[in-house]
Backbone as JSON, one array per atom type, in Angstrom:
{
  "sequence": "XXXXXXXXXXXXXXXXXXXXXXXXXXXXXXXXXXXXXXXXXXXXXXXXXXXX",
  "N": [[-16.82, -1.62, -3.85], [-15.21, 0.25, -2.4], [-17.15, 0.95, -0.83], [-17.22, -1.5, 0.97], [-14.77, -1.7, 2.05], [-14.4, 0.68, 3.57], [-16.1, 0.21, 5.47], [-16.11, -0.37, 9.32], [-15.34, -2.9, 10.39], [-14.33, -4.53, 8.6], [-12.15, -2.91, 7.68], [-10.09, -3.23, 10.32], [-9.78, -5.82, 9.79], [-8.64, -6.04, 7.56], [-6.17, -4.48, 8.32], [-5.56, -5.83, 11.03], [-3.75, -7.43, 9.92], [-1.49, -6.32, 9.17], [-2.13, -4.81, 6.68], [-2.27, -2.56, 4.55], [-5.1, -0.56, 4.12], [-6.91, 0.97, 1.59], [-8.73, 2.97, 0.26], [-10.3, 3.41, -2.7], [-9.7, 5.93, -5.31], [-9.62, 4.69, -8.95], [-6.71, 6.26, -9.98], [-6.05, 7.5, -7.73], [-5.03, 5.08, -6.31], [-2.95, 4.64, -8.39], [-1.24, 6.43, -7.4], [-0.48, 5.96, -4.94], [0.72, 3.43, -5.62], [2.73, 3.86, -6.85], [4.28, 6.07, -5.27], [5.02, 4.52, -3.12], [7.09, 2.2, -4.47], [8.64, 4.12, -5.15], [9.77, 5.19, -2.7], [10.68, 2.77, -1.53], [12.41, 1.63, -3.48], [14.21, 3.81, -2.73], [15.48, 2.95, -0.75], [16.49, 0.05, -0.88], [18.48, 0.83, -2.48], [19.95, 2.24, -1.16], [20.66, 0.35, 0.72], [22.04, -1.14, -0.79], [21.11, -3.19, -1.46], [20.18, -5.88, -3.71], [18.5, -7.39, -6.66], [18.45, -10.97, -6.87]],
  "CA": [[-15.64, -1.98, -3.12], [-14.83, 1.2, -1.5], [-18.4, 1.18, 0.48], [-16.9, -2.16, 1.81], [-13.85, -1.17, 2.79], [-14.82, 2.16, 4.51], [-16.82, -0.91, 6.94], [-14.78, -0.68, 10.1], [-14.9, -4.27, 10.86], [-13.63, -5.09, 7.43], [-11.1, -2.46, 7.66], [-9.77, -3.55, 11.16], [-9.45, -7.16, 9.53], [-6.82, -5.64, 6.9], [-5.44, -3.53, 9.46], [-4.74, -6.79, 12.02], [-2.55, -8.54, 8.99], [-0.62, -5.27, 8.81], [-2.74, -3.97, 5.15], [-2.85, -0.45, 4.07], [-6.63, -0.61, 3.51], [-6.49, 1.92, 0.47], [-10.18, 2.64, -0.9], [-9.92, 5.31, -3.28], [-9.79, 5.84, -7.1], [-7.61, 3.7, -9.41], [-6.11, 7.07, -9.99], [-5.36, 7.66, -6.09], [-4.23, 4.11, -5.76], [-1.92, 4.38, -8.85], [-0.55, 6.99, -6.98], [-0.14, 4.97, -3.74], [1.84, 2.58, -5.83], [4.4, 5.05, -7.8], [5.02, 6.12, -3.9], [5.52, 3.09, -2.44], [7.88, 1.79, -5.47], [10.01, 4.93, -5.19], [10.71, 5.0, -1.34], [11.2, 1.08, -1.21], [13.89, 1.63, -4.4], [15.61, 4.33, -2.29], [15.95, 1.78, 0.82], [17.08, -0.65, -1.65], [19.72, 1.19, -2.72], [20.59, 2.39, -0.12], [20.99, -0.64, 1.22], [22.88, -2.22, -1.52], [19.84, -4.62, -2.04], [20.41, -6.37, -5.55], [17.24, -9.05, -7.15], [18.84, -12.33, -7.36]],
  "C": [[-15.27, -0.91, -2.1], [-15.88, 1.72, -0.2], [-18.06, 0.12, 1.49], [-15.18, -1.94, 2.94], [-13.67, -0.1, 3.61], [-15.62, 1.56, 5.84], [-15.71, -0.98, 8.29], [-14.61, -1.84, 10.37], [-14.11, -4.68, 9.45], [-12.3, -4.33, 7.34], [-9.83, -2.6, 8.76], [-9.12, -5.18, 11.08], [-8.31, -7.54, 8.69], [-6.06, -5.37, 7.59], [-4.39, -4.76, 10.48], [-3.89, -7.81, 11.46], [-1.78, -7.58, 8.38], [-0.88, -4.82, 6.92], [-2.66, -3.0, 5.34], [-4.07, -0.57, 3.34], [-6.53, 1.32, 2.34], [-7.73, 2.27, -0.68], [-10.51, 3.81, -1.62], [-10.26, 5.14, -5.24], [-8.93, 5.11, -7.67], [-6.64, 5.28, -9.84], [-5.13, 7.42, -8.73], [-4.34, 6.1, -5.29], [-3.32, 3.74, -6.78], [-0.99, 5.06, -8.3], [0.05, 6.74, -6.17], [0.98, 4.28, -4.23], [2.98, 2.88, -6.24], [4.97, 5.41, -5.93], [5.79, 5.06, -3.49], [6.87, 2.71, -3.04], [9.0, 2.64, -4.99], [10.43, 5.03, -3.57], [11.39, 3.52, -0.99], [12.65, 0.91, -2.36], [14.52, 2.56, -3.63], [16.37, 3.87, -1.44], [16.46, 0.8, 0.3], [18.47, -0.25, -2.23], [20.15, 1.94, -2.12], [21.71, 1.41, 0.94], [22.35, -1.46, 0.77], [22.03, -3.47, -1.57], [20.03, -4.76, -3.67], [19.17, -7.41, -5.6], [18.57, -9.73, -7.29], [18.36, -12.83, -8.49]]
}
């Protein structure tokens, strides 16, 4: 998976549907996701965003 995604045409194809092509370890991409999670909860409450 990560030999295909390192393909620039394949990565240019995530890229033009706004992806974060992300080809890495599941270690490096659990890490990706604990990021993600915690800046999107501080904009959330920031916001005053509530789940319905």
């Amino acid at each position: 998976m990560i030999r295909i995604l390192a393909q620039r045409e394949v990565r240019e194809r995530f890229e033009a549907q706004h992806a974060v092509v992300v080809g890495s370890t599941p270690d490096a991409f659990r890490k990706f996701v604990a990021t993600e999670i915690a800046q999107w909860k501080a904009v959330a409450q920031a916001g005053g965003i509530k789940a319905e």
